[in-house]
N, C-alpha and C positions, 0 to 999 in steps of 0.2 A: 632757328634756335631762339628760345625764349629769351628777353631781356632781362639783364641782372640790374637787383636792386644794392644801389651801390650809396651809402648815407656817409657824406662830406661832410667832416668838422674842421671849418674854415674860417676867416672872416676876412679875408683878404681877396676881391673880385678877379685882380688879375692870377691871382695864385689858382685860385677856383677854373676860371679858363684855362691854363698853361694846363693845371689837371685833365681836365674833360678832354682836351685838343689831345693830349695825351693818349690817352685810351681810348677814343676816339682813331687815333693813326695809327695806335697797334690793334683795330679790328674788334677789340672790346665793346659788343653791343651793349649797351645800358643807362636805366635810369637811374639819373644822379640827384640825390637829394642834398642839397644843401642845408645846411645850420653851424649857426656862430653861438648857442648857448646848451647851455644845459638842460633848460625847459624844452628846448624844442627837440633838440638830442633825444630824450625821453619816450617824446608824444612820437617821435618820428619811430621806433623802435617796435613802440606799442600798435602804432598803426599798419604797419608794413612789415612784411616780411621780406630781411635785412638778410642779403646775401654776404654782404663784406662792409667792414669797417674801414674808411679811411680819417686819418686825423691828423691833425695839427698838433704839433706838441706843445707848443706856447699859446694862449687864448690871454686876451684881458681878464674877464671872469670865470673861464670855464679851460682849464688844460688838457692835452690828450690822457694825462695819468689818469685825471680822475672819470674820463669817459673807460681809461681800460679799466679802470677797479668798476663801474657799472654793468661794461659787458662781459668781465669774468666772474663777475655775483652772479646776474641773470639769463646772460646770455651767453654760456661757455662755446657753444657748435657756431657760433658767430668768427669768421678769420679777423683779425684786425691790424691792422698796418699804420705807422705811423709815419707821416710824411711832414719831413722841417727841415728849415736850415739851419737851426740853432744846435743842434745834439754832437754831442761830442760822440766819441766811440765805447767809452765807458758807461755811458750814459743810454746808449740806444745797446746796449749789452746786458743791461740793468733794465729797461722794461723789455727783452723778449725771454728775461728770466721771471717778470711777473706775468708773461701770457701775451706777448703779442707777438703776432706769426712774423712780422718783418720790422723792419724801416726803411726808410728810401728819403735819401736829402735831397731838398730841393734843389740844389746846385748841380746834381746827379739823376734827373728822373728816369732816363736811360733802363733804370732799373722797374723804373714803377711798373711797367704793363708787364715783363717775365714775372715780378712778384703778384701782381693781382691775377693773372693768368693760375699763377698755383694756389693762389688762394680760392679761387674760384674754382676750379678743378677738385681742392681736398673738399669746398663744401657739397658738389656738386656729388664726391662719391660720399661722402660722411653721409647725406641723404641718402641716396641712395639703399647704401649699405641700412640705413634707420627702416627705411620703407621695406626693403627684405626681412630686416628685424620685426619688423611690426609684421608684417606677412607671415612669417611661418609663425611668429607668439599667437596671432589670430588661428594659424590653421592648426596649432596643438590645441589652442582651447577649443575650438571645432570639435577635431579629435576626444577630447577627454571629454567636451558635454555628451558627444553621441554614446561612446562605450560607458562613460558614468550612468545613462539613462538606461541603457539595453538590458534586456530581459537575461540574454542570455551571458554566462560569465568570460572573461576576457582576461590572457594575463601576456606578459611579453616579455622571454627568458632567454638571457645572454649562456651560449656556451662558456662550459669550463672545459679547458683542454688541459691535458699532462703535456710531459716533456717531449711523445712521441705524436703531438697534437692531436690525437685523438681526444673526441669526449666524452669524458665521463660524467659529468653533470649539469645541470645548465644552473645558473645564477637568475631567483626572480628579480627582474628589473621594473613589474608594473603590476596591478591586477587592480580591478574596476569594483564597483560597489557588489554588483550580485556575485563576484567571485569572493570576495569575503564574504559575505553572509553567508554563502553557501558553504564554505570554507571553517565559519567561523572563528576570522584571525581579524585584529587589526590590522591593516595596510601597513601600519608602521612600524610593526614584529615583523614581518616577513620580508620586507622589501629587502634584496641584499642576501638572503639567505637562501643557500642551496635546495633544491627543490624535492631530490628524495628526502635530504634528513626533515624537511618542513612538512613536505606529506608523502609517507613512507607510502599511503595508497596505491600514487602514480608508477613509484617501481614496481609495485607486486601487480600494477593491470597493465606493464609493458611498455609505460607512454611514454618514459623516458629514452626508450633505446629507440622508439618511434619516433619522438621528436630530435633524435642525432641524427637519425636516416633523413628523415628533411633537409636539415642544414647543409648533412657532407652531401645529398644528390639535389636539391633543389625542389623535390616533387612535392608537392601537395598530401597532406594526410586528412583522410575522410574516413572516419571509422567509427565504430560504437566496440564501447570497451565494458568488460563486466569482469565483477568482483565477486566472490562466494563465500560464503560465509564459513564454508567447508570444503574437503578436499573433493568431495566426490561432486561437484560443481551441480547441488540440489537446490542450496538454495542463496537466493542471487542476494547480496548485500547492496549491491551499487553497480548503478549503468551507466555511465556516458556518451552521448552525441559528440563527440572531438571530432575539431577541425583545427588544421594546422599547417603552414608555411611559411618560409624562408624570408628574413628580413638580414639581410647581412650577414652575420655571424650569430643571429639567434633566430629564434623562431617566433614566429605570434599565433596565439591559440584562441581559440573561441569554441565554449562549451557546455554543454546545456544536460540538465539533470534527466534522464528517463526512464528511472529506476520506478516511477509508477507505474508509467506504461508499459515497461516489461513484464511486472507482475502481472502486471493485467494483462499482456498476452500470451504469459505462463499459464495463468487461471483460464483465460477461455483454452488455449491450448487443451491443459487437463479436461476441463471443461465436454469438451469434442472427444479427445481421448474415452474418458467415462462414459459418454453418448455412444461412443463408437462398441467403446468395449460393452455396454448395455447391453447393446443392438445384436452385436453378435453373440452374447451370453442369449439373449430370446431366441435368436434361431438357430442355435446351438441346442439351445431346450426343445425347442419348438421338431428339431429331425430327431432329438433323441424320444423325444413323447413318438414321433412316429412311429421310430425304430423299434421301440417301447413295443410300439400297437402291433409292430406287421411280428414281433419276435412273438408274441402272446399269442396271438392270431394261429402261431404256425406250432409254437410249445402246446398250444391247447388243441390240434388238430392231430398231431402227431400220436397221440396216445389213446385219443377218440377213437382212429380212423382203425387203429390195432384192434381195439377193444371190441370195436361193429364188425369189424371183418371176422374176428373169431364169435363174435356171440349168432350173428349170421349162422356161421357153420357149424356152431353146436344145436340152433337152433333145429336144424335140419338132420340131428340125431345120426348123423352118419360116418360120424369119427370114433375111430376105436379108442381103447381105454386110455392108451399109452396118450395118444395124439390133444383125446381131451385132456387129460392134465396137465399135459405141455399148454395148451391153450387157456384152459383156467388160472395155471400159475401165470402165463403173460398180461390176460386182466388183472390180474391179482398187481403184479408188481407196476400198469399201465395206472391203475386206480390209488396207488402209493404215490407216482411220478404225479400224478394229477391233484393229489392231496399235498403234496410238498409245494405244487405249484401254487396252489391257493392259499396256500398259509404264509406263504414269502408274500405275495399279494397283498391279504389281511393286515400281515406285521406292517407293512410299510404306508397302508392306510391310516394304521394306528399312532407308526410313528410321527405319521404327517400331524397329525390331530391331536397331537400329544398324549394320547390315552391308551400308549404299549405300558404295563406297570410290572413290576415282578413284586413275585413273591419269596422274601427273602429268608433264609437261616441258617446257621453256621454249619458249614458242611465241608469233609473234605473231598479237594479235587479231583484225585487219583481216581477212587471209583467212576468219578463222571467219564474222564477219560480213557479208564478202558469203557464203559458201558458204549462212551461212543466210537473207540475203537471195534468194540467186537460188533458194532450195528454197519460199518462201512467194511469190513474184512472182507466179506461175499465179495466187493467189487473190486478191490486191490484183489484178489486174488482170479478174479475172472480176467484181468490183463497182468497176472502174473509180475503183481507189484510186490516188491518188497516192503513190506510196513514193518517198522519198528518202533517199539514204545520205551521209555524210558523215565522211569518215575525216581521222584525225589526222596532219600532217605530219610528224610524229616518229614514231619505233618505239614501238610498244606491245605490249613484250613483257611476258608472265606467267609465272609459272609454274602451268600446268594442264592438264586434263582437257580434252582436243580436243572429244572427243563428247560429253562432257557442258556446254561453253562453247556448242558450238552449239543444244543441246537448252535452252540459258538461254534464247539470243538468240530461237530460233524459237519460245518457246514467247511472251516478249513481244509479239514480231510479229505471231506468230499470235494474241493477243488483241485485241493494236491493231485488226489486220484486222478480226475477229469485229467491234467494238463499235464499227466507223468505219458511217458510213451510205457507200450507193453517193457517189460523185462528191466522199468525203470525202480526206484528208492522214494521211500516216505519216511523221517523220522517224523515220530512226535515226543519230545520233552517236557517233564515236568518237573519244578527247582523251586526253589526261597535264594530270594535275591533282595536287601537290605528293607526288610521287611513287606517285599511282593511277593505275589507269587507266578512266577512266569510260566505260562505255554508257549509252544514253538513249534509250528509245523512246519518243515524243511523236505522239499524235495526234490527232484534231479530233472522234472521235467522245461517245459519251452520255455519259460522266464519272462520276463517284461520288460518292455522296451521302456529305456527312460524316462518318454515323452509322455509315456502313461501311467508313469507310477504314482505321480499326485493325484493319479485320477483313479485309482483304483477302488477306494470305500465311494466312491459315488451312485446315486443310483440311477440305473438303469445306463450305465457306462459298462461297454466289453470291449475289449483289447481287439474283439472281431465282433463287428456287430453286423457283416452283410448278412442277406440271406442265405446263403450257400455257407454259411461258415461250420464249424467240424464240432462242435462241442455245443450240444443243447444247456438251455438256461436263460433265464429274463435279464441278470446283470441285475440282481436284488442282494442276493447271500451277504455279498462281503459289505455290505450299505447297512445291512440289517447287524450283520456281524459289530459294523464299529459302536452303532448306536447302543445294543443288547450290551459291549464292555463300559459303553462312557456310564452307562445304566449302574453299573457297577460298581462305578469310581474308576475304573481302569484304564489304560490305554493300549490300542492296537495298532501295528505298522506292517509296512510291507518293504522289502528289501529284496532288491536283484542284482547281479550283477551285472546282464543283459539276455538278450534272447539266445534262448541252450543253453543258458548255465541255472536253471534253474530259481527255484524263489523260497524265499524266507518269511512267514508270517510271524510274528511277537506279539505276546500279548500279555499285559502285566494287572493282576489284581491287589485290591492291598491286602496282606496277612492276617486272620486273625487270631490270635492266642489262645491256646489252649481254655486260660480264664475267661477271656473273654467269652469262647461257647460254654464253658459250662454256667456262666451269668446268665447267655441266653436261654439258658434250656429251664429256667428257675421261673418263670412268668411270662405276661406280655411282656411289648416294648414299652409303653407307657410306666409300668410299675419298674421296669427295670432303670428306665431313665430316671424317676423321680429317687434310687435307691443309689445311682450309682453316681449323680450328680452333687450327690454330699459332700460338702468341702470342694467340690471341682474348683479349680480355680481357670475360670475364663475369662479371656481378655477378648471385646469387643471395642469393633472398631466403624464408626459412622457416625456423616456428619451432621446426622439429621436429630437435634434437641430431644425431639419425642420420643422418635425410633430407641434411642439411646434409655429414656425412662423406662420406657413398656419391657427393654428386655433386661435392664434392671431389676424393675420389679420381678418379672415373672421368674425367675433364676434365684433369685433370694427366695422368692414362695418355694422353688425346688431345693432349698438349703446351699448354695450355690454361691461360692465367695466370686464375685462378679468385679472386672472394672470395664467402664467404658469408655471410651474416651471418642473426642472427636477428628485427630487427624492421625497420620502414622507418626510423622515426629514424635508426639505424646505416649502413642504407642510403645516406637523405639526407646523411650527415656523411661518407662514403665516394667521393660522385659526382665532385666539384671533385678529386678527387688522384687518384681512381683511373680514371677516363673510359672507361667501361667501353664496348664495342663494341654489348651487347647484356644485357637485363636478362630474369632469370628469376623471378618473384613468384608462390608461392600469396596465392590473392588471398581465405584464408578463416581468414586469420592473426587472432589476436584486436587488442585496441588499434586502430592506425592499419591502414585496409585496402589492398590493393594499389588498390584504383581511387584512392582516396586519393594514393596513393605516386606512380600513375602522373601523375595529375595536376598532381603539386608536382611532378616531372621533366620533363612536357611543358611549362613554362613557363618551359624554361630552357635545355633542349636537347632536339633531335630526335635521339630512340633508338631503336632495334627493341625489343619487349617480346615475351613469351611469358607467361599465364598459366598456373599450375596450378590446376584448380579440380577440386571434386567432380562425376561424373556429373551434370550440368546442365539443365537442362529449355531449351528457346530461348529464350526470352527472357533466361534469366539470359548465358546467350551472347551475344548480341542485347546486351546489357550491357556485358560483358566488351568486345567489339569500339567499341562506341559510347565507350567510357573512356581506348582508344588501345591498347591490347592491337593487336598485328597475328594471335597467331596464341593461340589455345587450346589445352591439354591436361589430358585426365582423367585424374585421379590415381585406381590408385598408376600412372605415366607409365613406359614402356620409357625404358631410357636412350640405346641410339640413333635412337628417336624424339625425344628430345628435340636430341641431337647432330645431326639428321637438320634437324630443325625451326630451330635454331639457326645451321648451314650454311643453309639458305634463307634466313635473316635478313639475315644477315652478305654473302651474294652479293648480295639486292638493296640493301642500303645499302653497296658497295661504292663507288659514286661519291662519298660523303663516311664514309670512312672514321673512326672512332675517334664522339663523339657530337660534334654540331654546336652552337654555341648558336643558341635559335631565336630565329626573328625577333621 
């Protein structure tokens, strides 16, 4: 055991020995430093590290009071004991109320080594205990430089229990620099404060009821937790790395932000997804091109093979009368089937290329549809189809393509027929529907499978495409069908309820008014446009400076009370004063979009629309029309196309002239 430094204020030598001999015989190992003054007192103080105080209470120049008043200034963790024979009991009462641990008279030393014993003992643990103190004060600051420098954030949360101690909150007790920054709180708002009401976040991504499951069982939490900005969890707000475990009655967290990298394995995700879905859209194409080829291959052999086998046997002049006319009509109707087949062909080359056009004028439907009822009747009634027609009591005029309305209708019909079994039903309807005009072909046969019904207007898509299948046809008709209505302005659909319950085709054109054909029938379209655009009042909408002058100007040359504006806002705040006859929208404006624009407009009043959009793929068309657009145009757009298109508008909403409010 180390020796104690023990500093004696003395001046009397044998007092000094009867000391030392003292603690010395009670086993008290130690250096004893003697001094009789206040200077040396001092220096000895300064020099050494002083385990214990003994003193003399009486000195010529220097007293023990005034050494205790030096060691309770400077040196409080110092014991100090006063050893005399002069002290009364009041008097040694009176300094251990100023600070000194004992006194012990010299008549009485008996006491002295039990009292330096405990004075030595309290220093021995008051260090002690300092050196523990200073130990862990070093190992927090430890603690707090590493989590204050760490990347990742850090916070350390006392439970809050109820009265049935469960918890239901935890209390923050810590959080380190990059947890506030990230957080963005001062440390000194939040310390203290409950951690859902501080960041309501952590309740809504779970981490709370996660970090009570720690506490009450002890386990470690390792998880990544994610936020959404929406219900249907598309798209990610905020992701978490948490890590999390049990310190007592709270938990300590440590947490790291990786809400980039999630996105970023969303996007590649999608990324692959797109790739993937590409991939299969090519060889998806790529059997149906086949399918395509081997169906053509076998539709264009099929009616060859008829046509040679009889010209063959007429060639050979050996068939009586009856026999050749049976044979001549089968060329006959083999050389129809073959001409239908090349023009579904043609059409869909045309339409690839963009250069299928019709020829339009105000016609009504009724005729078309019987004309193509009575051209399909021979084959409903060769499988003892029921066909029924049912026309609308009002006029159903259009404006359109005669032979290509009939080439819609027939080619409907002629599927219904195809797909109806013998001794099955075919209606066909014709109506005015808020200012459409609908066809409907409905009838009782096999019907479509669900899986297929989005795929129905596509081309060269059939519901049975093997080789062996029952029903001749390329899987063109109803492809050729959508594009010949969207031609229109129209829209077409297909509706089943599944296989055997037959199917439902719709197809909607827009109306035109009695006035409005007899306008057409009075000139071109050019002079009609220029006669009918007088006073029009059109509201144009794009954000393009130029675009915006050009068709300013040229609408004013057509006498054309014009406004243009550049966003739909302005539009919207335009509608109410300016009532405009007819609206024109590029509908690929940045901000608010035209379908947008068009939709806050149709809830207010019925107007005629005209989109401008970029070269469009159908669907995005298919779009365009489904939003209330009546009529499309690819930009950059002719301007008496547009003038052209706009007179069509304006004649068929002739019967409520200027915009109506809707219903």
């Amino acid at each position: 055991m180390a020796q104690s430094q023990i500093l004696l204020l003395e001046d009397i030598a044998f007092d000094i020995e009867t000391i030392r001999t003292a603690l010395d015989s009670g086993g008290i190992e130690s250096n004893m430093i003697c001094v009789d003054n206040r200077q040396d007192f001092i220096a000895a103080l300064q020099a050494t590290s002083i385990d214990l105080v003994l003193a003399d209470y009486a000195l010529p120049n220097f007293d023990g009071l005034a050494a205790l008043d030096i060691i309770r200034g400077q040196y409080p963790h110092i014991p100090f004991i006063l050893v005399s024979g002069l002290m009364g009991e009041e008097l040694a009462i009176e300094t251990l109320k100023q600070g000194a641990t004992d006194y012990v008279l010299k008549q009485r030393l008996g006491r002295l080594v039990p009292a330096v014993k405990r004075a030595l003992n309290e220093t021995a643990e008051r260090r002690a205990r300092y050196r523990a103190e200073q130990a862990l004060q070093e190992s927090e600051d430890r603690f707090r430089a590493s989590v204050e420098i760490m990347l990742d954030c850090f916070g350390i949360y006392s439970a809050i229990r109820n009265t049935s101690r469960q918890i239901q909150d935890f209390r923050i007790e810590y959080l380190n620099t990059a947890a506030c920054q990230q957080l963005g709180q001062d440390p000194w708002t939040v310390i203290g404060q409950r951690l859902s009401e501080q960041f309501p976040m952590y309740q809504a991504m779970g981490l709370v009821d996660a970090y009570a499951q720690v506490v009450e069982t002890g386990q470690p939490l390792v998880q990544e937790s994610l936020l959404y900005e929406d219900d249907q969890a598309e798209v990610l707000a905020t992701a978490l790395d948490v890590r999390a475990a049990k310190l007592g009655d709270s938990v300590v967290v440590t947490w790291r932000n990786i809400t980039d990298r999630k996105l970023s394995e969303q996007e590649r995700e999608s990324l692959l997804a797109r790739e993937q879905a590409a991939r299969e859209e090519a060889e998806a194409a790529s059997r149906v091109k086949d399918e395509f080829l081997a169906t053509l291959s076998h539709e264009l052999r099929t009616p060859l093979n008829a046509m040679q086998g009889w010209l063959q046997l007429l060639q050979r002049r050996r068939l009586d009368e009856g026999t050749a006319t049976r044979a001549l009509a089968t060329i006959q109707r083999n050389v129809e089937a073959l001409r239908r087949l090349i023009e579904d062909v043609l059409d869909v080359s045309r339409i690839i290329r963009g250069k299928l056009k019709l020829t339009v004028t105000p016609l009504d439907v009724a005729p078309v549809v019987l004309a193509a009822t009575e051209t399909i009747l021979p084959a409903a009634e060769a499988k003892q189809i029921d066909l029924q027609t049912q026309l609308a009591a009002t006029a159903t005029l259009v404006l359109g393509d005669r032979n290509r309305l009939q080439q819609i209708i027939w080619n409907l019909l002629s599927n219904a027929i195809k797909f109806t079994p013998e001794g099955g039903r075919v209606d066909i309807r014709l109506e005015v529907l808020n200012h459409y005009v609908q066809i409907q072909v409905q009838d009782s046969g096999k019907g479509i499978e669900p899986e297929f019904l989005p795929h129905i207007f596509e081309r060269f898509r059939q519901a049975d495409s093997s080789t062996t299948r029952r029903h001749m046809g390329l899987g063109l008709g109803l492809a050729i069908v959508r594009h010949l209505v969207e031609l229109h302005g129209g829209l077409v659909r297909a509706d089943s309820p599944g296989l055997g319950q037959g199917a439902t085709f719709t197809m909607l054109l827009p109306q035109l008014s009695q006035t409005s054909s007899d306008t057409w029938a009075e000139g071109n379209m050019a002079s009609q446009a220029m006669a009918s655009l007088k006073n029009c009042r059109i509201l144009i909408v794009d954000d393009q400076a130029d675009a915006r002058e050009l068709y300013t100007t040229f609408f004013k040359g057509l006498r054309a009370n014009v406004k243009a504006v550049a966003t739909a806002t302005e539009a919207l705040t335009l509608q109410d004063s300016f009532r405009p006859d007819v609206l024109v929208s590029d509908v690929c404006r940045p901000g608010m979009q035209g379908y947008e624009l068009i939709q806050q407009i149709r809830q207010r009043y019925l107007i005629p629309a005209i989109a401008l959009m970029q070269a469009a793929v159908p669907e995005e068309k298919r779009q365009v029309l489904a939003a209330g657009f009546q009529i499309y145009l690819s930009k950059p757009v002719e301007m008496q196309q547009l003038a052209d298109a706009i007179a069509h508008l304006t004649y068929s909403d002739a019967t409520t002239p200027g915009n109506q409010p809707s219903s």
